[in-house]
N, C-alpha and C positions, 0 to 999 in steps of 0.2 A: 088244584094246580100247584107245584111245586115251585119252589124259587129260584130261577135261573139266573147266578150271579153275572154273566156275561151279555144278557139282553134286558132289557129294558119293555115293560109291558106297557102297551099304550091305549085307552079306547077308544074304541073306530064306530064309523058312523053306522047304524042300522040293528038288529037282535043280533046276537049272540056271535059276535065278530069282536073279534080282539088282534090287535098287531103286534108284530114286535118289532121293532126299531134296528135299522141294523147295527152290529157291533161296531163299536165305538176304535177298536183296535184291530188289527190285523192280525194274520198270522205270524208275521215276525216281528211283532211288539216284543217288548221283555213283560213277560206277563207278570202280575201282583208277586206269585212267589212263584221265585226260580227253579226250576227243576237243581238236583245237586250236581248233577254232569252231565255233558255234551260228546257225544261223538263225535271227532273227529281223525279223519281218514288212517283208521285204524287203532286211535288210541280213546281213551276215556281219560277228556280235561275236567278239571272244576269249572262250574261253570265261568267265576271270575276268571278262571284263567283263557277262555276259549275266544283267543282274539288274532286278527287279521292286520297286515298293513294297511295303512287310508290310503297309499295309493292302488290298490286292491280295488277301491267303492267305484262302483261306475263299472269297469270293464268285465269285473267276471261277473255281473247280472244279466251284461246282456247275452251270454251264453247259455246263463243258468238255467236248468229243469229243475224240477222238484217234484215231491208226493206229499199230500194230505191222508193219514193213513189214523182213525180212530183204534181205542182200548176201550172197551165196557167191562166194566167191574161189575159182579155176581154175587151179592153178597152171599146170599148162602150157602154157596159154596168157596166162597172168599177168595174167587179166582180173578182174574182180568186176563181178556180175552181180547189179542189184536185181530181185528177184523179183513179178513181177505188179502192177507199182508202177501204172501206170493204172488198174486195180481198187482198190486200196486207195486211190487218191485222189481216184475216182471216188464208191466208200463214203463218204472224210471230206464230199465234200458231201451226200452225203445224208445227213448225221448233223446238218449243221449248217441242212440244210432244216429238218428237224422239230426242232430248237430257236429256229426264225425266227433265223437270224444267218445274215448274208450274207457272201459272200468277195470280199476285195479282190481275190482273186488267183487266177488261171483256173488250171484242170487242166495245161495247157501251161508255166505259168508255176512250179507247184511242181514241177511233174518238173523241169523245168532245174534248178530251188534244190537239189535233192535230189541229182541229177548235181554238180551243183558243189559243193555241200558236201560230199557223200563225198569226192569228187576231193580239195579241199581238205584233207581231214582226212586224206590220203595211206592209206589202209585196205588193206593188202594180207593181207589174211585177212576171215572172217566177220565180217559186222558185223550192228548192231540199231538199225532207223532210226527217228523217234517222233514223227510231226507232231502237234502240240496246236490248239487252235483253241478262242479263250477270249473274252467281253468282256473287254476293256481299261480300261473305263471307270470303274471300281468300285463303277458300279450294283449293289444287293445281285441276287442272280443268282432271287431267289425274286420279281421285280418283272418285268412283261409286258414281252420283249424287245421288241418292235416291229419286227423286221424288222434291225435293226442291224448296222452289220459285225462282225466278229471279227477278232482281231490271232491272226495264228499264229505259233508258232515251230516248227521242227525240231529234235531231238538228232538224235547218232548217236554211239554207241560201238563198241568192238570184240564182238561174242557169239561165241562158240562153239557149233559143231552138234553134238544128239545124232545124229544120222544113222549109222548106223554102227557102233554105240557095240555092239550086241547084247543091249541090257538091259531090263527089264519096268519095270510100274508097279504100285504095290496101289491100290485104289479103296476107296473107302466112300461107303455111299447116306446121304446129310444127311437130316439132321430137319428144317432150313431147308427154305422153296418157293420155287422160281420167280419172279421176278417175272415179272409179265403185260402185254401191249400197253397193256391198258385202265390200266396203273399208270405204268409206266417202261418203254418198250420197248424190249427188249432186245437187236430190232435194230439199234437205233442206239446205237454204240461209245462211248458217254459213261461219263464217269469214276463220274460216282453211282451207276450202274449196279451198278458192282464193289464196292462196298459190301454189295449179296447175295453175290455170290462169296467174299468177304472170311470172312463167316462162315460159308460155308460149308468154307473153307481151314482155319478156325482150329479149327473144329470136329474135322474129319476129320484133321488132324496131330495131335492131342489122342488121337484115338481110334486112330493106328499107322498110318495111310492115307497114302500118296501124295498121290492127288487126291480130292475129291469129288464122287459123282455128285447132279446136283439134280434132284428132280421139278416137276413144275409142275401148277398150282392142281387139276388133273384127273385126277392121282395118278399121268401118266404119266411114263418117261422124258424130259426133257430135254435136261442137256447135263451136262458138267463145269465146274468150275471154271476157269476161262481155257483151256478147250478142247472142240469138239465128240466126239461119240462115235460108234463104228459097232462092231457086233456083228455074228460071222458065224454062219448054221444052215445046215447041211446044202448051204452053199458058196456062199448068198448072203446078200450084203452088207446090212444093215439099220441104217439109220439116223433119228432122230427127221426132222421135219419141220422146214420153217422156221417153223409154226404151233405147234408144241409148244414156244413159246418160249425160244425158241437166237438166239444173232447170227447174221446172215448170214454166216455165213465163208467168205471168199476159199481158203484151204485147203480146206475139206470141198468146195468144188465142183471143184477140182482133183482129188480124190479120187475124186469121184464119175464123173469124166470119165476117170481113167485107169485106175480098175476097169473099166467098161463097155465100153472102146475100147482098149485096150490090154492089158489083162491077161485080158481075157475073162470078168471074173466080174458078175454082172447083180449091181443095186441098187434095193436098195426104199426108199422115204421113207414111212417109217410110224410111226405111236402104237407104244411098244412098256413093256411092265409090265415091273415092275420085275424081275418074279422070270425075266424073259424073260432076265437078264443073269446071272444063274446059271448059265442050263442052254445056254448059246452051244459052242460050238465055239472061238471067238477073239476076241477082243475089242479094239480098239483108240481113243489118242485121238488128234485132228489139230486143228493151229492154226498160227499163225505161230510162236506163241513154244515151243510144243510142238512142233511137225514133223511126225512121227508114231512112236508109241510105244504098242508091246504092253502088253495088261494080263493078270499072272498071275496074280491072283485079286481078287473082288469083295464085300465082306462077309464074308472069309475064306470063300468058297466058289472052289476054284482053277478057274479056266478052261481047259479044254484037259487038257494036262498040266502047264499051269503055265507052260512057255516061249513061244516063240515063233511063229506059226501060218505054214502054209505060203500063205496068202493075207496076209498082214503081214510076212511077209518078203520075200516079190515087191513087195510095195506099197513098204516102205521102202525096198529097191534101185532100184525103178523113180523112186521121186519123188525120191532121192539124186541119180539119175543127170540128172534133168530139171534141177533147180536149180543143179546144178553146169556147165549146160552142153554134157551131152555126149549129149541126144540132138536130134537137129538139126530135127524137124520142130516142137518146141516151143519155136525159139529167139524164137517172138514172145512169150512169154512173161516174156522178161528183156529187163532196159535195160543194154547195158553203161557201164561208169563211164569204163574207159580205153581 
């Protein structure tokens, strides 16, 4: 097992079950070392220089969308590879449809910024790429946008993959609900969003858990906390709906594409109770910033035997192997950088 400077490995109760701890910083921490520049709405700042007015803070988050968008670095062919990057940039506009803010800046045109950026910031390992998409104007953000543009910027820092790593997650079912279409919808990748996630994270670390799972207003399974979920019975795959308020994730339908087609195990998009996630076979979550990663047990009820399942270990070596490159009929799925 390699050493992932970003998590923290911890040991968990029972054979061959290991945790990780969740990350100590978020996505817009300023991480250890800075990328060299930032995009911003259209130009490449240093990063010291890549700065906003304070009375800025507050109002354009509550508008804000964003993407969580990975790079896997190859070494031997010394390439880095952004992953599914026209999906995720196809999502940010639909994210910024249903907030009425318009983009200056076409699909085509942020992929290049993002190619150039990475390129810039010289990245030769895993990285973790972060478009925003904010009014600028410091309209309060609770006032009828009208259609208006949005100024974006990009991060990117260095991340490292769990991929590989061979280690479990614990879960805990939140007392929080769901938010719903009819409230904030959850499809759409907006920062306010994660303010339900948020307590559902603080909750479920509180209580010795990993991640948490959330139900929604109809008592069914959901999702996780900054990640989708999928449980296996009796060797298929089951997972909530996009109706059972979950984000769209670019990740779970890669998932759902490479079980089906590739690894041969069928997939159901269903309502699933909660107590459905006790009595699984295997259980696992998937995201961008997650990956994907076995859960050993759920409410202190162990899943499995507690380790790793033989359909989530196919899966995690199959989707290792796609992101890094090396299986070639899925190479339209990456952009390379160099």
């Amino acid at each position: 097992m390699h050493h992932n400077p970003e998590r923290t490995l911890a040991s968990h109760r029972g054979p061959n079950r290991v945790t990780h701890e969740p990350p100590k910083k978020d996505d817009f921490a300023q991480p250890a070392e800075p990328a060299k520049y930032i995009w911003m709405s259209g130009k490449m700042v240093d990063w010291n220089k890549a700065l906003i007015h304070a009375t800025m803070l507050g109002w354009s988050s509550i508008s804000m969308v964003f993407e969580g968008i990975r790079g896997y670095w190859n070494a031997d062919e010394e390439q880095l590879s952004v992953f599914h990057l026209d999906a995720h940039l196809t999502r940010l506009m639909r994210s910024m449809k249903v907030m009425r803010m318009t983009s200056p800046w076409s699909v085509d045109e942020l992929r290049s910024a993002i190619v150039r950026l990475v390129s810039s910031n010289e990245f030769t390992g895993d990285c973790y790429i972060q478009p925003i998409a904010y009014f600028g104007d410091g309209t309060p953000g609770y006032l009828p946008a009208s259609g208006r543009p949005g100024e974006i910027s990009i991060f990117s820092r260095k991340s490292s993959s769990v991929l590989g790593e061979g280690s479990t997650i614990t879960c805990g079912v939140s007392s929080w609900t769901r938010i719903s279409d009819n409230v904030m919808p959850p499809r759409v990748k907006a920062i306010a969003n994660y303010q339900n996630n948020r307590y559902v994270a603080d909750e479920v670390s509180l209580n010795g858990h990993d991640f948490g799972i959330i139900l929604n207003q109809q008592g069914k399974v959901s999702e996780v906390s900054y990640a989708c979920i999928f449980i296996v019975r009796d060797g298929v795959a089951i997972t909530p709906p996009l109706t059972a308020g979950i984000l769209e994730s670019i990740t779970r339908d890669v998932v759902i594409e490479l079980l089906r087609d590739e690894l041969g195990v069928p997939v159901v998009e269903r309502e699933a109770d909660r107590t459905e996630l006790y009595i699984a076979d295997e259980a696992f979550i998937c995201g961008t910033g997650a990956e994907s990663q076995a859960i050993s047990e759920i409410d202190r009820y162990q899943i499995g035997d507690g380790g790793i399942g033989t359909v989530v270990t196919r899966l995690e070596q199959h989707f290792h192997d796609v992101v890094r490159g090396r299986v070639g009929d899925r190479s339209d799925w990456l952009t390379g950088v160099y």
